[in-house]
KOLKELUM-822770 format. One record per residue: residue in three letters; y, z, x of N, C-alpha, C, CB in turn. Coordinates in nm, 4 decimals. Atoms other than C-alpha are relative to their C-alpha. Glycine has a CB too. Layout:
# residues N
PT,ALA,Y,Z,X,Y,Z,X,Y,Z,X,Y,Z,X $
...
//
This chain:
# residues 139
PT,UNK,-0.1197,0.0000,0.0825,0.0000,0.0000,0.0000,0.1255,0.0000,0.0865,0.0001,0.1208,-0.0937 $
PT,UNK,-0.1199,-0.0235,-0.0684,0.2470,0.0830,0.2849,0.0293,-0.1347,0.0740,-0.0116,0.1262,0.0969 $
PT,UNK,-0.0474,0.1653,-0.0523,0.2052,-0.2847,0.4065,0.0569,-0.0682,-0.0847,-0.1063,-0.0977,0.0396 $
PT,UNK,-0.0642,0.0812,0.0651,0.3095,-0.4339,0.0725,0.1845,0.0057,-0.0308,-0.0802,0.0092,-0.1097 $
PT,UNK,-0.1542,-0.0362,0.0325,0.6318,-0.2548,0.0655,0.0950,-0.0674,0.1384,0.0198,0.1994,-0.0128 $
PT,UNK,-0.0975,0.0940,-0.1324,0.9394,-0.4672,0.3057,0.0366,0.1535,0.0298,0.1703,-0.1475,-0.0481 $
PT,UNK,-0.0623,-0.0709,-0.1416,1.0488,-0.2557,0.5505,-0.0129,0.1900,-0.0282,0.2109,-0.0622,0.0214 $
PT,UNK,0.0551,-0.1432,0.0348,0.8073,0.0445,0.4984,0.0081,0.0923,0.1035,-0.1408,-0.0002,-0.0394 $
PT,UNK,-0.0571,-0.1033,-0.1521,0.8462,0.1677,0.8922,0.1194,0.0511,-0.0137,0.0215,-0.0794,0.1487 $
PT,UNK,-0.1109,-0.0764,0.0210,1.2030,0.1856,0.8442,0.0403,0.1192,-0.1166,0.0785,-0.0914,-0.0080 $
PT,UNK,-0.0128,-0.0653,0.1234,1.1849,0.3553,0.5189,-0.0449,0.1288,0.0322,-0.0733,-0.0625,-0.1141 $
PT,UNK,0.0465,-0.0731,-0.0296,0.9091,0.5812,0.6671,0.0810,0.1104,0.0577,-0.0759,-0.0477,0.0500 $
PT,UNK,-0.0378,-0.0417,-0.0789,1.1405,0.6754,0.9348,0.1397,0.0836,-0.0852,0.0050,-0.1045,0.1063 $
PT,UNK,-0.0817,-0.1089,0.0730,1.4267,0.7854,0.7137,-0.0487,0.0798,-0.0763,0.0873,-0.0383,-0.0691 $
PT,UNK,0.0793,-0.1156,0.0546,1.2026,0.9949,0.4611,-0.0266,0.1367,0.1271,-0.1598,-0.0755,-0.0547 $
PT,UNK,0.0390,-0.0917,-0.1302,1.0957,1.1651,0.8012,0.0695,0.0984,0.0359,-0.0041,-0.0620,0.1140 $
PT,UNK,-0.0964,-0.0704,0.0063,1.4446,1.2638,0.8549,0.0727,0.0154,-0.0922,0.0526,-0.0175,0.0673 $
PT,UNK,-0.0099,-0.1113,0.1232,1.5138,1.3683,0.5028,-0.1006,0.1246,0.0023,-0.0310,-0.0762,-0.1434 $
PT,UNK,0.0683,-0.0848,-0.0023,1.2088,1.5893,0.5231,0.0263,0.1345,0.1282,-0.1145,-0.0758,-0.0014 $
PT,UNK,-0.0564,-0.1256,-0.0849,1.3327,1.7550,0.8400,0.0986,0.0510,-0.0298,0.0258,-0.0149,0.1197 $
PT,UNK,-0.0564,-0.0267,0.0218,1.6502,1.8300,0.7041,-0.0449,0.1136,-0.1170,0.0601,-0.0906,0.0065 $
PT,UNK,0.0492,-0.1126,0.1407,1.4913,1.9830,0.3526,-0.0626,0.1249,0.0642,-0.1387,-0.0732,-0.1199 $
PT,UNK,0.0486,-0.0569,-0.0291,1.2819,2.1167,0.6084,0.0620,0.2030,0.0447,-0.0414,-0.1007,0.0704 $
PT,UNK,-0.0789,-0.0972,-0.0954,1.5330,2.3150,0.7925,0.1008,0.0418,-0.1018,0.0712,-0.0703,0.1470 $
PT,UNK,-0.1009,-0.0447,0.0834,1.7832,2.3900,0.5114,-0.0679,0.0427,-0.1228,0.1053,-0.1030,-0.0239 $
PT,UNK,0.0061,-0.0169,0.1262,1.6140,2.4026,0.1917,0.0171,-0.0530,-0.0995,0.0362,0.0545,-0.0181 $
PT,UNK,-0.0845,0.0207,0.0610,1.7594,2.3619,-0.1126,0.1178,0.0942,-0.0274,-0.0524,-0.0344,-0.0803 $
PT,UNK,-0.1071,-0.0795,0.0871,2.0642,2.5166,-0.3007,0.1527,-0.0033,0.0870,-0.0604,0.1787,-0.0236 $
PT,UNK,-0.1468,0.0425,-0.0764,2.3461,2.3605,-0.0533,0.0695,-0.1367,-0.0778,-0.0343,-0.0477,0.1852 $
PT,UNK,-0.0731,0.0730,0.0765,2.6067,2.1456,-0.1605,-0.0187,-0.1869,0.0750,0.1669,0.0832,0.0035 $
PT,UNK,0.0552,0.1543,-0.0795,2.5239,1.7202,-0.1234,0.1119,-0.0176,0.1121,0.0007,-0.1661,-0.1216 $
PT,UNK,-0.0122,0.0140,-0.1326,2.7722,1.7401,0.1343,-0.0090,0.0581,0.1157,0.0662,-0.0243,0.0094 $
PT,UNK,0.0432,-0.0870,-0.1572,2.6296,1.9474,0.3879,-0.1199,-0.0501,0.0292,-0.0203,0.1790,0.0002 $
PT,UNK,0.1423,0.0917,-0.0041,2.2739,1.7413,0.3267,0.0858,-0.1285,0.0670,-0.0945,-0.0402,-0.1863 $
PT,UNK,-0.0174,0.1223,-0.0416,2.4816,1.4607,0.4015,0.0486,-0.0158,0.1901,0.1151,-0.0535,-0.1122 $
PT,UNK,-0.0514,-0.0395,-0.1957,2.6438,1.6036,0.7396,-0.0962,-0.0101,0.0720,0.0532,0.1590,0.0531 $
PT,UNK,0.1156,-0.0351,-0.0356,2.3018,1.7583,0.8228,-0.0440,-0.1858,-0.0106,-0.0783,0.1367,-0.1081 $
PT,UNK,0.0667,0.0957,0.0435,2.1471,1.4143,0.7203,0.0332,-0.0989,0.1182,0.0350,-0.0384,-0.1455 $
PT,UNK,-0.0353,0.0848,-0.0553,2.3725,1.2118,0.9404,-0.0151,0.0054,0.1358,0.0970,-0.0184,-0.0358 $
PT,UNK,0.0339,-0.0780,-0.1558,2.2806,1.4525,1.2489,-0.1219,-0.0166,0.0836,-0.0063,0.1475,-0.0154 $
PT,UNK,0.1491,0.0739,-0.0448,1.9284,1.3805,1.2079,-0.0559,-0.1486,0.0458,-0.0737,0.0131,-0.1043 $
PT,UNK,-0.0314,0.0780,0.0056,1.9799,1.0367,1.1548,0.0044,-0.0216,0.1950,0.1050,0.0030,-0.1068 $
PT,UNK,-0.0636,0.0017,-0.1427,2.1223,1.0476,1.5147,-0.0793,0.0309,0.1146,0.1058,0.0907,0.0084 $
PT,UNK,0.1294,-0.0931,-0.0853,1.8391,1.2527,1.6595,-0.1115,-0.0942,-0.0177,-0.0504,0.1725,-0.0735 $
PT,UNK,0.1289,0.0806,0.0418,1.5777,1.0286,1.5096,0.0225,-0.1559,0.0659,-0.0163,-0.0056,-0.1871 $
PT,UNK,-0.0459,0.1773,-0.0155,1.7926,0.6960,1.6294,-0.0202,-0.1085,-0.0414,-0.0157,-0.0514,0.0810 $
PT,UNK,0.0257,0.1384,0.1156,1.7968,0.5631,1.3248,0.1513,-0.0181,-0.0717,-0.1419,0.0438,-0.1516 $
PT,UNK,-0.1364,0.1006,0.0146,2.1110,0.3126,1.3025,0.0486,-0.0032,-0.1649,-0.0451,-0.1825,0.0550 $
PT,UNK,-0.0154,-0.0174,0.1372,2.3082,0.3769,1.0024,0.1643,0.0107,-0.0481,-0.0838,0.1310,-0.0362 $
PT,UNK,-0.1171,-0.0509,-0.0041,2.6541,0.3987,0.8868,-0.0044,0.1029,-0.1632,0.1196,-0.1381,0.0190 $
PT,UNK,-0.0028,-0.0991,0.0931,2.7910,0.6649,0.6327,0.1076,-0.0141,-0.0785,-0.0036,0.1210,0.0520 $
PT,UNK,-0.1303,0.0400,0.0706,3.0214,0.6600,0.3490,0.0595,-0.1557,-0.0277,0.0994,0.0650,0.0792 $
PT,UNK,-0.0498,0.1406,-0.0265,3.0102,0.2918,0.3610,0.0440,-0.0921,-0.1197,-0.1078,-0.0716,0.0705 $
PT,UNK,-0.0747,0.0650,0.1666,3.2653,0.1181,0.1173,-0.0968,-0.1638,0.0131,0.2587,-0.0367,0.0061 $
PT,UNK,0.0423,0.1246,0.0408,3.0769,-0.1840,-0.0603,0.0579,-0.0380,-0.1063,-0.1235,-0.0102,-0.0169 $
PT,UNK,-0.0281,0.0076,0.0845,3.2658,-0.3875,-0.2303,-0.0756,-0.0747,-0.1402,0.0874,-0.0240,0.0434 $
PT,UNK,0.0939,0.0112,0.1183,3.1949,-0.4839,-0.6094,0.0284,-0.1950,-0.0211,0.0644,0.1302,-0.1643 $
PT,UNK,-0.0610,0.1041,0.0404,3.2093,-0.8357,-0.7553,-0.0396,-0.0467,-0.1424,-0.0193,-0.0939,0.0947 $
PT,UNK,-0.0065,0.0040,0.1399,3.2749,-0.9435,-1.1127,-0.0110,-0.1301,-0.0580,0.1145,0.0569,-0.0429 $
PT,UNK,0.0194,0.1577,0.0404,3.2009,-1.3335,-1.2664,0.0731,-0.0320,0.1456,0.0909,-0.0715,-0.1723 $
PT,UNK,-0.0827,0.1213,-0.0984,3.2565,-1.4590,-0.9101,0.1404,0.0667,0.0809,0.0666,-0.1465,-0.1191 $
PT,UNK,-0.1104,-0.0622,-0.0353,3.5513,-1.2026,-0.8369,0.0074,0.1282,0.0669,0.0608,0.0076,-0.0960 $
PT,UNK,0.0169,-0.0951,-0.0532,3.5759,-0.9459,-0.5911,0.1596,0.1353,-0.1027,0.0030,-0.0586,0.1877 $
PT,UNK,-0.0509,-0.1480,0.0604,3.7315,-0.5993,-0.7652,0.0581,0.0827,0.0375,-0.0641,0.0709,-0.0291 $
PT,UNK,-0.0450,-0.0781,-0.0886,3.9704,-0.3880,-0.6599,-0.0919,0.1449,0.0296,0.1365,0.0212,-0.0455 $
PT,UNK,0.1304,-0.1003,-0.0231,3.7114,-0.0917,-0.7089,-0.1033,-0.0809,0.0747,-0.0728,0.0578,-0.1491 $
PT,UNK,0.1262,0.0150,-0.0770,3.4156,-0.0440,-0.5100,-0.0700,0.1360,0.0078,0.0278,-0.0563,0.1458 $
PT,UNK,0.1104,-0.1810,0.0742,3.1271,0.2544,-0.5050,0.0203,-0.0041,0.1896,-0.2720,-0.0081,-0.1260 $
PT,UNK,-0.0162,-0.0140,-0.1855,3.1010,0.4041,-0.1038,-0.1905,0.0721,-0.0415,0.1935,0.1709,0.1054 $
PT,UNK,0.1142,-0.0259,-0.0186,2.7200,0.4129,-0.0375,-0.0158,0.1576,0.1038,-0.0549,-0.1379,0.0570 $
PT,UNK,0.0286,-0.1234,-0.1291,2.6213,0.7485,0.1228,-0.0537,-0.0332,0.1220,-0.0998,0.1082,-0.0367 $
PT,UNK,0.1139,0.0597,-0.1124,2.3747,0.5945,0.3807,-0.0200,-0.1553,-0.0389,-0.1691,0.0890,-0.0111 $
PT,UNK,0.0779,0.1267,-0.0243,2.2896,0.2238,0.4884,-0.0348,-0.0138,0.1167,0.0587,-0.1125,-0.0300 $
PT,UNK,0.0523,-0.0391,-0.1716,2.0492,0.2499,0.7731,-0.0773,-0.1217,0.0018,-0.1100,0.1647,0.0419 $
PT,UNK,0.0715,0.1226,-0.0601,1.9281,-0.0391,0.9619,0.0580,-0.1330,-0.0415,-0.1482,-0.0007,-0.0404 $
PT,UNK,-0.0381,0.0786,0.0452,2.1393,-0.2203,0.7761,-0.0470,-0.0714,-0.1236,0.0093,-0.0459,0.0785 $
PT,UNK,0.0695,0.0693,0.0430,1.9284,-0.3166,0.5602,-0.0582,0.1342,-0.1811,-0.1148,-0.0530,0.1513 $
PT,UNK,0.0689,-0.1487,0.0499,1.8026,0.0504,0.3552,0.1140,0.0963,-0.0642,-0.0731,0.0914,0.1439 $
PT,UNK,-0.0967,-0.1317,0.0822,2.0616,0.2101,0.0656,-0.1055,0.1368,0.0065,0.0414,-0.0460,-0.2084 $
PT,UNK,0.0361,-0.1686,0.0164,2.0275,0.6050,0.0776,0.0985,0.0364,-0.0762,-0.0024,0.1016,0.1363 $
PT,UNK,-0.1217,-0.1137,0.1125,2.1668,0.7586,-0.1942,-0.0379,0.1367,0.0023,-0.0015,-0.0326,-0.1873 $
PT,UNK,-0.0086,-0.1435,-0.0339,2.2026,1.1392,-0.1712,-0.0235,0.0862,-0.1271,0.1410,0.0332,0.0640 $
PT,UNK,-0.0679,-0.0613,0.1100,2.1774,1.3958,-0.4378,-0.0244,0.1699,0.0223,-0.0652,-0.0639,-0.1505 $
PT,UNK,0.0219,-0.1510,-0.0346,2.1636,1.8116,-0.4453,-0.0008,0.0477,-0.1285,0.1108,0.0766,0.0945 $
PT,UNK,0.0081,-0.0635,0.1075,2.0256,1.8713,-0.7911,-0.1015,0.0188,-0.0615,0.0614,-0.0347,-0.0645 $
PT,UNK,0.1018,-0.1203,0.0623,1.7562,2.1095,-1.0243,-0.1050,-0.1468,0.0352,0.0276,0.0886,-0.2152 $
PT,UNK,0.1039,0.0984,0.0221,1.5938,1.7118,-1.0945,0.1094,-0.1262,-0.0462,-0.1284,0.0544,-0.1267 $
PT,UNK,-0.0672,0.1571,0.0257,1.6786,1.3540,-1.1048,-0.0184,-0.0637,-0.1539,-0.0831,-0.1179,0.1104 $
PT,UNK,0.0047,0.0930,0.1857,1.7591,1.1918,-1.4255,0.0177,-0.1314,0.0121,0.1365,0.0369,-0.1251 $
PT,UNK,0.0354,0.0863,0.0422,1.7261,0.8799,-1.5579,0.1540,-0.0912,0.0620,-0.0498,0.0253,-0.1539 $
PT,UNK,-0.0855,0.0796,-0.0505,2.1362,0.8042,-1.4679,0.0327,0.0017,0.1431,0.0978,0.0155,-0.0648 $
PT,UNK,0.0084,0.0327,-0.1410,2.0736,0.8855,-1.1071,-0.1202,-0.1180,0.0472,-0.0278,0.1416,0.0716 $
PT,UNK,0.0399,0.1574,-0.0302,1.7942,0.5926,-1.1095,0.0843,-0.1014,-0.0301,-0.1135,-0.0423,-0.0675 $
PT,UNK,-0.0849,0.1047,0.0140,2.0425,0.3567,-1.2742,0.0820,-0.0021,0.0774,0.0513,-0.0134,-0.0988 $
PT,UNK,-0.0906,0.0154,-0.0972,2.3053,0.4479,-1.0518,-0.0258,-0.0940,0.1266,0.0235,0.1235,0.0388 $
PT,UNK,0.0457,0.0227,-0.1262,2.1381,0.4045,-0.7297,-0.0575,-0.2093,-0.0398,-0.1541,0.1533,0.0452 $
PT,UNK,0.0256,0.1109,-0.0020,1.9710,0.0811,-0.8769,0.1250,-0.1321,-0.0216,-0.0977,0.0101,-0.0876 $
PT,UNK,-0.1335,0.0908,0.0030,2.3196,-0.0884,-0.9692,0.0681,-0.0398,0.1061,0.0959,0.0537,-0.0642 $
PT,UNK,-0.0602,-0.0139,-0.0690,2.4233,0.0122,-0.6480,-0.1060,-0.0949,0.1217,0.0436,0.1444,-0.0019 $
PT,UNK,0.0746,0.0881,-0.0239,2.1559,-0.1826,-0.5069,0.0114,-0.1373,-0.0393,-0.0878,0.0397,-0.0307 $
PT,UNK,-0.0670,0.1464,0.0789,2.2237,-0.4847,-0.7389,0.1125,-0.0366,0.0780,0.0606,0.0188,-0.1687 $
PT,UNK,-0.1590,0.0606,-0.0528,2.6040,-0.4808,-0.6062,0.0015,0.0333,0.1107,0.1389,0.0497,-0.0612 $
PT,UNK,-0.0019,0.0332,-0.1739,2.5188,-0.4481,-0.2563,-0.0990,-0.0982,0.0596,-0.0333,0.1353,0.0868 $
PT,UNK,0.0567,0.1097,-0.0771,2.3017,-0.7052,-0.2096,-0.1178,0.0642,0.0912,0.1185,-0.0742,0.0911 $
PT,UNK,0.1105,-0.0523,-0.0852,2.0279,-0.4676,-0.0811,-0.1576,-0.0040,-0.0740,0.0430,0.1579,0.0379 $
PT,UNK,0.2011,0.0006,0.0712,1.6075,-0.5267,-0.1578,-0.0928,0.1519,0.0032,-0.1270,-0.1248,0.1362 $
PT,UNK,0.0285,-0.1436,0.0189,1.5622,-0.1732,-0.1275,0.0334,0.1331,0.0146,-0.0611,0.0108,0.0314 $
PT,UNK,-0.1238,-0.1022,-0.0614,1.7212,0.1974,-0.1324,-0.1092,0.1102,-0.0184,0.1797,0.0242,-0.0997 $
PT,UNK,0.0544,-0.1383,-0.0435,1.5988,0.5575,-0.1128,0.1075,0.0938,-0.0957,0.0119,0.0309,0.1928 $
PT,UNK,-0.0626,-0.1354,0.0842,1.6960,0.8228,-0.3926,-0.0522,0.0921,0.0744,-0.0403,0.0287,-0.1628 $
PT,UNK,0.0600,-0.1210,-0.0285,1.6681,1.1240,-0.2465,0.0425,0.1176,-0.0635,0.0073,0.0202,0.1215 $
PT,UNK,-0.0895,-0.1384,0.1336,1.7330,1.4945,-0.4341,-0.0383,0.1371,0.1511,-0.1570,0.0533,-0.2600 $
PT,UNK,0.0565,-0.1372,-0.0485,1.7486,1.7825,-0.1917,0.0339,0.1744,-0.0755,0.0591,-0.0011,0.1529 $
PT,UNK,0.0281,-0.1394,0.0570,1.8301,2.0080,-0.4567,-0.1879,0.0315,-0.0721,0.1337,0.0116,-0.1408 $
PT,UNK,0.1395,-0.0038,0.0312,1.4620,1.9973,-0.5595,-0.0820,0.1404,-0.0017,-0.0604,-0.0873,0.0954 $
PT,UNK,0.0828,-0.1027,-0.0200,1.2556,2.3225,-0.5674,-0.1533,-0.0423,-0.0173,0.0413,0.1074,-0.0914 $
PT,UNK,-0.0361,-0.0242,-0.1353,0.9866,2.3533,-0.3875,0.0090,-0.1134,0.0918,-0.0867,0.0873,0.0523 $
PT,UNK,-0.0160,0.0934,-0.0693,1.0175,2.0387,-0.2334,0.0571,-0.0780,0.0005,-0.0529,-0.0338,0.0153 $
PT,UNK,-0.1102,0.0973,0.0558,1.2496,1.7593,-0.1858,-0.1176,-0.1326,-0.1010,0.1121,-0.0865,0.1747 $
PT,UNK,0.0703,0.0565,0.0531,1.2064,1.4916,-0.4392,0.0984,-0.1529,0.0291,-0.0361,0.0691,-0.1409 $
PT,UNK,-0.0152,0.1112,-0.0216,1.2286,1.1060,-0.3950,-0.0405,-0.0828,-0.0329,-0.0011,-0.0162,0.0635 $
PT,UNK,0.0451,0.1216,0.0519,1.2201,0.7552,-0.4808,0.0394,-0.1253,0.0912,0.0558,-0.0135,-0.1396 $
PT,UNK,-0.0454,0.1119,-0.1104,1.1937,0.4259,-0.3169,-0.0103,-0.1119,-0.1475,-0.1368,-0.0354,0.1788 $
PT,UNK,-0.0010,0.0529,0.1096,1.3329,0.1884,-0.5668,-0.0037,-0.1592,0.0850,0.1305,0.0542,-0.1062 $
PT,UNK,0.0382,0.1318,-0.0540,1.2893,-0.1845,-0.4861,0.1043,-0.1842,-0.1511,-0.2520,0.0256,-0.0086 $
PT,UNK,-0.0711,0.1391,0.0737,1.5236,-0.5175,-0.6168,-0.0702,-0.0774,-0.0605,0.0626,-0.0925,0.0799 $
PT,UNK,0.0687,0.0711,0.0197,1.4515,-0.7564,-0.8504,-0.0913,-0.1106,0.0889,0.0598,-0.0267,-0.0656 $
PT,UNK,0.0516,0.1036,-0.1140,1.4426,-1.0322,-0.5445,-0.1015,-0.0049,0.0844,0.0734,-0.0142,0.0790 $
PT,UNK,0.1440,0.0130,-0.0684,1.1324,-0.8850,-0.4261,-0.1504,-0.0441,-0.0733,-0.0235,0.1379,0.0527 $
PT,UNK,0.1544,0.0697,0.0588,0.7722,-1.0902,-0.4798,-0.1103,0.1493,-0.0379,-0.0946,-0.1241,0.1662 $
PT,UNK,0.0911,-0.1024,-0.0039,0.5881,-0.7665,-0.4381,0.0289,0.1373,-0.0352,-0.0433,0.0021,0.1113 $
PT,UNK,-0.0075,-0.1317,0.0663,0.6561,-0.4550,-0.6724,-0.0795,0.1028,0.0060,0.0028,-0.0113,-0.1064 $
PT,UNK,0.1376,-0.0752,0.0644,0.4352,-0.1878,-0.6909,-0.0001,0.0676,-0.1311,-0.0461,0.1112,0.0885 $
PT,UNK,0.0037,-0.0895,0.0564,0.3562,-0.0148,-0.9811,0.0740,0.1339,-0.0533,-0.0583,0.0039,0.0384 $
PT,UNK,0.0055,-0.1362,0.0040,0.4383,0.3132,-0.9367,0.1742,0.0175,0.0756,-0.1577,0.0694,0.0957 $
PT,UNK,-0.1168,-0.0278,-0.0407,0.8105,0.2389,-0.7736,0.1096,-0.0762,-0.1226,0.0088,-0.0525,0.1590 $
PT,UNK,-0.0737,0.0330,0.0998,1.1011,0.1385,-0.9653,0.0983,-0.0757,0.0493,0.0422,0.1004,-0.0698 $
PT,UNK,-0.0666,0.1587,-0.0299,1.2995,-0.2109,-0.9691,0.1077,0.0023,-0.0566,-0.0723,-0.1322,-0.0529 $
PT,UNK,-0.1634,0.1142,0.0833,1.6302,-0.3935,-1.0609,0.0053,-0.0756,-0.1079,0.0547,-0.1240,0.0795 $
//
């Protein structure tokens, strides 16, 4: 299964360093101290990424003066969206997946480190990909 998914090493590799972070903190901190922490590991792990990264939007053909700022895009290639709460709902998948749509990315990473006891996550995947699985969630 981890071969059908695009760019499952890289993916691997950030889960890795979400899990050390949950590891070492917990939950019940605020998403921006996961994100500090996040960006530290990131760094430690030397996995290429920028933070806060404005993407802009575009509308019939028209770029927008709004735009959403991605928490994480690592490798260039890999949205990370962030979150620090009890459980993920239904408008933190839409979010993250829109935000996917309007960045032009084939796959992102929900992550929740408010989670008890463990962090919780999703690897959601674009329409533009041939190979879905099941059990992850699309565009």
């Amino acid at each position: 299964m981890k071969d059908e998914i695009p760019l499952s090493d890289e993916t691997y590799r950030i889960l890795g360093a979400c899990f050390e972070v949950y590891n070492e903190l917990g939950c019940g901190f605020l998403e921006a101290v996961y994100q500090e922490c996040l960006a530290i590991e990131f760094g430690l792990a030397e996995i290429p990424f920028e933070q806060q990264k404005p993407l802009g939007l575009i509308y019939k053909g028209r770029t927008i003066e709004k735009s959403y700022v991605a928490d994480f895009v690592c490798f260039d290639e890999v949205l990370v969206e962030i979150k620090a709460v009890s459980r993920l709902t239904g408008e933190h998948h839409a979010q993250t997946l829109n935000y996917l749509h309007a960045g032009g990315f084939d796959i992102g990473l929900l992550i929740n480190f408010g989670h008890f006891p463990k962090i919780e996550y999703h690897r959601l995947l674009s329409r533009r990909l041939q190979v879905q699985p099941t059990t992850e969630f699309k565009v």
